[in-house]
Backbone as a printed PyTorch tensor [residue, N CA C, xyz], in Angstrom:
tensor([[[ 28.1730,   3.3730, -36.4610],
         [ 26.8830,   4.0330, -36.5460],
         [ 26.4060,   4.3760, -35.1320]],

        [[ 26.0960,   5.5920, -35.1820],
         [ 25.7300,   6.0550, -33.7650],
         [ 23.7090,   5.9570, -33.3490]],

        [[ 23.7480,   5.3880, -32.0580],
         [ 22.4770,   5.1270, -31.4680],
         [ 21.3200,   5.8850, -31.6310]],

        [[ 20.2830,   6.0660, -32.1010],
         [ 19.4510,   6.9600, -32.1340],
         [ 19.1260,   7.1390, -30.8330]],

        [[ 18.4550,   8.6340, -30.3940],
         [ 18.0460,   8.6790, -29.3500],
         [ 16.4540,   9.9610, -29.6500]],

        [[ 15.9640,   9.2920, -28.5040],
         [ 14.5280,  10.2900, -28.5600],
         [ 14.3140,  10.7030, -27.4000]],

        [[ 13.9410,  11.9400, -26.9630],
         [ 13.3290,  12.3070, -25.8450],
         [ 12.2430,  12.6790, -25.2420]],

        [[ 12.2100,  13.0220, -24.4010],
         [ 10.7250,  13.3230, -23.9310],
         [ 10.9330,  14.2000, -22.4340]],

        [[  9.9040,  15.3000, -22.1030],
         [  9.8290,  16.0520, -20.6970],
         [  9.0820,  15.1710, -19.7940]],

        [[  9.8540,  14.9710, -18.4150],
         [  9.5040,  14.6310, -17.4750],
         [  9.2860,  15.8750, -16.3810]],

        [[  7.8030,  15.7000, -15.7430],
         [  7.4010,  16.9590, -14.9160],
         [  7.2300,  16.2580, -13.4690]],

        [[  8.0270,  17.1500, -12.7660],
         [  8.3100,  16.8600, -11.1310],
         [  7.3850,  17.6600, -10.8300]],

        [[  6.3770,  17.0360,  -9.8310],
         [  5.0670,  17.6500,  -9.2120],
         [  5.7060,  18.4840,  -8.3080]],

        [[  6.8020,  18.1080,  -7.3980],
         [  7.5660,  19.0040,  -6.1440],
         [  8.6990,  19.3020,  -6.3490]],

        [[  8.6520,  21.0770,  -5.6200],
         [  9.5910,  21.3490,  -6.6110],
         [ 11.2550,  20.8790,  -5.4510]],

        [[ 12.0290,  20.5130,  -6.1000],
         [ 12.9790,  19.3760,  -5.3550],
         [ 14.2920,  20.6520,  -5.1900]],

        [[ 14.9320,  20.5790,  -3.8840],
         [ 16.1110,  21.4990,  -3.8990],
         [ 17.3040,  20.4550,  -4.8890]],

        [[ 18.2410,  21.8770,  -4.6670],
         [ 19.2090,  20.9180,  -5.6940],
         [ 19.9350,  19.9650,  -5.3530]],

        [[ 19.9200,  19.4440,  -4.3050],
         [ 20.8360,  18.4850,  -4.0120],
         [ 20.2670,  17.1660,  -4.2160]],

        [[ 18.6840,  17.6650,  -3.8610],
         [ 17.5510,  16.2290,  -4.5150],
         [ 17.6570,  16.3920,  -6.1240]],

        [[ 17.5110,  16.9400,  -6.7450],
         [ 17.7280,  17.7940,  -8.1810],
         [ 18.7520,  16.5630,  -8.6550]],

        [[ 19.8030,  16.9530,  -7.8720],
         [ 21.3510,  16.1970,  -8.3820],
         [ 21.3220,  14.8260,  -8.4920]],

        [[ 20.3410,  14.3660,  -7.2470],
         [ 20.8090,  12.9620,  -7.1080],
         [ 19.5380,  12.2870,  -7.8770]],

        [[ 18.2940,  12.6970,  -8.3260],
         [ 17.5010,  12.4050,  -9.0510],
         [ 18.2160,  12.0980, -10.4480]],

        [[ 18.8980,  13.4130, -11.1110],
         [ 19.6370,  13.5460, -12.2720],
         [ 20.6610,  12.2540, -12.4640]],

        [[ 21.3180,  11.4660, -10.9430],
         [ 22.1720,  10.6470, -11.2040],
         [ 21.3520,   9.2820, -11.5050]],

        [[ 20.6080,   9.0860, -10.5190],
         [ 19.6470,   7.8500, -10.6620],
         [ 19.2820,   7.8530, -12.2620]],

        [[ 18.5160,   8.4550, -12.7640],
         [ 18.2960,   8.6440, -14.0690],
         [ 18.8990,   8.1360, -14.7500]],

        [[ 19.9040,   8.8500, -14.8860],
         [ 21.3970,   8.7750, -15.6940],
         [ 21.7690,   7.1390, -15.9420]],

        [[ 21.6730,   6.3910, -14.6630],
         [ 21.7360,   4.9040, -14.8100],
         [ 21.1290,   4.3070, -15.1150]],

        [[ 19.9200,   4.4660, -15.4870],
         [ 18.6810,   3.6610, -15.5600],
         [ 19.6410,   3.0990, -17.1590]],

        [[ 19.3560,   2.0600, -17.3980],
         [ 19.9600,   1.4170, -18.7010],
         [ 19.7710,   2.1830, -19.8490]],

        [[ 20.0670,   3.0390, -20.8960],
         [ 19.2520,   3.0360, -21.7910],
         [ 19.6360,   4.7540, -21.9890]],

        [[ 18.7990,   5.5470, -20.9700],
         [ 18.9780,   7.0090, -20.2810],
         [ 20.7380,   7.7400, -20.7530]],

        [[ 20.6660,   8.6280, -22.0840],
         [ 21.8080,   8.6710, -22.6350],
         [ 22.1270,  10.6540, -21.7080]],

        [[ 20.8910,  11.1830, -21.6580],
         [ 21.4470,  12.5440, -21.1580],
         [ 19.6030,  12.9240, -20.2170]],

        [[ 20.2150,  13.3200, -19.0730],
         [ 18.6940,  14.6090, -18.3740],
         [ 19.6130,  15.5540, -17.9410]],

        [[ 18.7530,  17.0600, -18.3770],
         [ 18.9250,  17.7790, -18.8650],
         [ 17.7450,  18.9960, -17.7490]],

        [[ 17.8650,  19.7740, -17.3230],
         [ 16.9750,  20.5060, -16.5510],
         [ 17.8210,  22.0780, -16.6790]],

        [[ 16.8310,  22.8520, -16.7060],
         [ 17.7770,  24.4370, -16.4040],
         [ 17.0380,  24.8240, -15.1270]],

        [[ 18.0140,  25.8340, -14.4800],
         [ 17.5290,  26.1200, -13.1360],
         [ 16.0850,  27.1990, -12.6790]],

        [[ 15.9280,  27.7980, -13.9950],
         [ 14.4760,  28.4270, -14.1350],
         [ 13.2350,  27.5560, -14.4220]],

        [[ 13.1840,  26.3500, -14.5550],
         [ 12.4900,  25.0920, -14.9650],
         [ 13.0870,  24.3020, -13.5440]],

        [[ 12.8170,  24.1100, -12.8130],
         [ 13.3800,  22.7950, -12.4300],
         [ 12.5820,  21.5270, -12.1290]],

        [[ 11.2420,  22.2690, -12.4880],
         [ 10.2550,  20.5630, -12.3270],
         [ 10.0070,  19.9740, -13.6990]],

        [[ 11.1790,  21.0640, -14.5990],
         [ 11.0030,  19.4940, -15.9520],
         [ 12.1120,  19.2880, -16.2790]],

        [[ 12.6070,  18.3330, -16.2760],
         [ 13.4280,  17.3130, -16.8140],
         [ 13.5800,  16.9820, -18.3610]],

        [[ 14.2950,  17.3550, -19.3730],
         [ 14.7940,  16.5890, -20.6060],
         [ 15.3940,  15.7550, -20.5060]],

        [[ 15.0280,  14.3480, -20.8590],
         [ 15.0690,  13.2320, -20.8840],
         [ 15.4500,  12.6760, -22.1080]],

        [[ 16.8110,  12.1640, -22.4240],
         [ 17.0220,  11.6650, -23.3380],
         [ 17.6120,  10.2480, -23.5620]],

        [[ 16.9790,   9.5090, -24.5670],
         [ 16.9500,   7.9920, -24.1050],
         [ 17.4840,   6.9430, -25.4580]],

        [[ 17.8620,   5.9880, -25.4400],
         [ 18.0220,   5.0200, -26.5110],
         [ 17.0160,   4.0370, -26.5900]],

        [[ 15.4520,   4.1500, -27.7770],
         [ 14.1290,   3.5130, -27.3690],
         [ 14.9740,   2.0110, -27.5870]],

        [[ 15.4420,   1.2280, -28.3320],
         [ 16.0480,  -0.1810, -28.3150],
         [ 16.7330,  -0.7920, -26.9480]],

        [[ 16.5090,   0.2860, -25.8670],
         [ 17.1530,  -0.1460, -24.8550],
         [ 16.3610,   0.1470, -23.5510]],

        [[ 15.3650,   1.5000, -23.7570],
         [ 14.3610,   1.4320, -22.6520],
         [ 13.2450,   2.0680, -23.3910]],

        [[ 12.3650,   2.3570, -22.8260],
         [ 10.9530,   3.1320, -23.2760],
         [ 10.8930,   4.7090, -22.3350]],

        [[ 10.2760,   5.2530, -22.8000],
         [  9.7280,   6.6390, -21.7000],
         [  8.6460,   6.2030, -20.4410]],

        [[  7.9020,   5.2870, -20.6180],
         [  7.4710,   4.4370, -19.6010],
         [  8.3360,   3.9760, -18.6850]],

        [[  9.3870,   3.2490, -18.9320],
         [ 10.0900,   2.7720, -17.7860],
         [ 11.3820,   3.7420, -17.2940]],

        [[ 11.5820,   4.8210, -17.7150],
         [ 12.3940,   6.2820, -17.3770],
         [ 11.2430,   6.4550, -16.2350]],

        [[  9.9680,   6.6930, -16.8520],
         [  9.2820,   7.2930, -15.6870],
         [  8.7230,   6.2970, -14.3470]],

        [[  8.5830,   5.1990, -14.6930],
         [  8.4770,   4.2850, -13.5510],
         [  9.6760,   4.5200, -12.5840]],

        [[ 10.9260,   4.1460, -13.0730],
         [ 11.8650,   4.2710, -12.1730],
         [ 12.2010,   6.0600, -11.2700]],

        [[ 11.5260,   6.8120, -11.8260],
         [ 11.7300,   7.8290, -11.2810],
         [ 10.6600,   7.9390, -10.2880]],

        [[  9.2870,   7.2510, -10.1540],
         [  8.6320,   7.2700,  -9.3490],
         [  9.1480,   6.5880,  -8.2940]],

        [[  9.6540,   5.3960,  -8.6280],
         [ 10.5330,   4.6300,  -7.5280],
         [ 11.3830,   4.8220,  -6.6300]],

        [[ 11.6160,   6.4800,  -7.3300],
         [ 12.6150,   7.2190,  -6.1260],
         [ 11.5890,   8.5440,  -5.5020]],

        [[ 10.1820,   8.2230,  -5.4720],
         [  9.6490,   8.6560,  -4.3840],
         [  9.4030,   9.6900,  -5.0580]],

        [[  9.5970,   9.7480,  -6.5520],
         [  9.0210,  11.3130,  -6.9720],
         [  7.9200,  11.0100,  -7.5110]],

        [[  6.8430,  12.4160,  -7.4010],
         [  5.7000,  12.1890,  -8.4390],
         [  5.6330,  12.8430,  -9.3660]],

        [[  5.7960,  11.9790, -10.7810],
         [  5.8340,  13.0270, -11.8150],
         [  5.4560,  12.3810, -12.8800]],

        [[  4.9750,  13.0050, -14.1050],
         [  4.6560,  12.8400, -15.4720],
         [  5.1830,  12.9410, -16.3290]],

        [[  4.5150,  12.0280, -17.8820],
         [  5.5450,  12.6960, -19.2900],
         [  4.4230,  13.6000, -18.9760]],

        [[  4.9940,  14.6700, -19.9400],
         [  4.2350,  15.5220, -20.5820],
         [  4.6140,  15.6940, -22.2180]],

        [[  6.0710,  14.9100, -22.3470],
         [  6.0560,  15.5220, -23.9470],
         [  7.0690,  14.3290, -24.2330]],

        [[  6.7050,  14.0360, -25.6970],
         [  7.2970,  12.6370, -25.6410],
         [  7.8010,  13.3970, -27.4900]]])
């Protein structure tokens, strides 16, 4: 049986070149839980965020992304 997952948009206040882009996307990616982020290059201050809730919350996706010095919000859960 496969994991449910739910997502939610995360909004980057600045807009980040891509190499910050990339390495934001990797951090993410590890956070426990964090199954896919997802951004297109005409958007790049929001983030699709996709997560396994039994393993993290959208709260702590976005804590840890502040932790890397970004400022940003859900906006859509």
């Amino acid at each position: 049986m496969q994991a449910k997952t739910v997502d939610f948009v995360l909004y980057i206040k600045d807009r980040l070149d891509e190499d910050a882009l990339a390495t934001l996307e990797q951090r993410l990616i590890a956070h426990d839980g964090v199954t896919a982020v997802r951004y297109q290059p005409a958007r790049p201050n929001l983030l699709l965020i996709d997560y396994d809730p039994s393993r993290t919350t959208s709260s702590a996706v976005l804590t840890h992304a502040i932790h890397q010095n970004i400022e940003a919000r859900l906006i859509g859960l």
